[in-house]
C-alpha positions as CSV (number, residue, x, y, z in Angstrom):
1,X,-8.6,-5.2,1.3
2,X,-5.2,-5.6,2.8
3,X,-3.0,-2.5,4.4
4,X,0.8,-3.6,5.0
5,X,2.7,-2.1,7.8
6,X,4.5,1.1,7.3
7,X,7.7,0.2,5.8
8,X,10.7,1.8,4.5
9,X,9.9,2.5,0.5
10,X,13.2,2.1,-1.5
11,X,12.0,3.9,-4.1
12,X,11.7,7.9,-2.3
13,X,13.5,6.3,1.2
14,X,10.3,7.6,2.6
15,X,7.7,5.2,4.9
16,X,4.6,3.9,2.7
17,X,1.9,1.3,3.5
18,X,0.8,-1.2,0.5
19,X,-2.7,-1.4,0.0
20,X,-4.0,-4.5,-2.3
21,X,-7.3,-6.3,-3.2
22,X,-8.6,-9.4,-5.0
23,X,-11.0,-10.0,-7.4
24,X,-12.4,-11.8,-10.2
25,X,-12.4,-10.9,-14.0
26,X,-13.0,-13.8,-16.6
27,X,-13.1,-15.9,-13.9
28,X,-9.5,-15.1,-13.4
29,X,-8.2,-14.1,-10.1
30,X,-6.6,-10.1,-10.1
31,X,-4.8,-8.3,-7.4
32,X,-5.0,-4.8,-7.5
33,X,-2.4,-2.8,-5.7
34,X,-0.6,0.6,-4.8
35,X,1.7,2.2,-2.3
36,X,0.7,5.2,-0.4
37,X,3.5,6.9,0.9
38,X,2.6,7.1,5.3
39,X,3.1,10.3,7.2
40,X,2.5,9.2,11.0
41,X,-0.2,12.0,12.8
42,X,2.6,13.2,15.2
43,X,4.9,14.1,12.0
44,X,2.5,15.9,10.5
45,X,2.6,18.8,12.4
């Protein structure tokens, strides 16, 4: 599993991490991956 850094999303201008794995299927390699848009504790309130 991999987790980006928060980062500006172009698609809603809102900050999102990146989270993506590898695996195997077929012996082919896959990445599997999706954006979850980040909301840091202190904004939350």
């Amino acid at each position: 599993m991999h987790v980006t850094k928060p980062y500006l999303s172009i698609n809603e201008a809102m900050p999102c991490v990146t989270l993506s794995v590898e695996t195997r299927s077929e012996g082919k390699r896959c990445v599997l991956c999706g954006d979850i848009d980040w909301v840091a504790e202190d904004d939350a309130e």
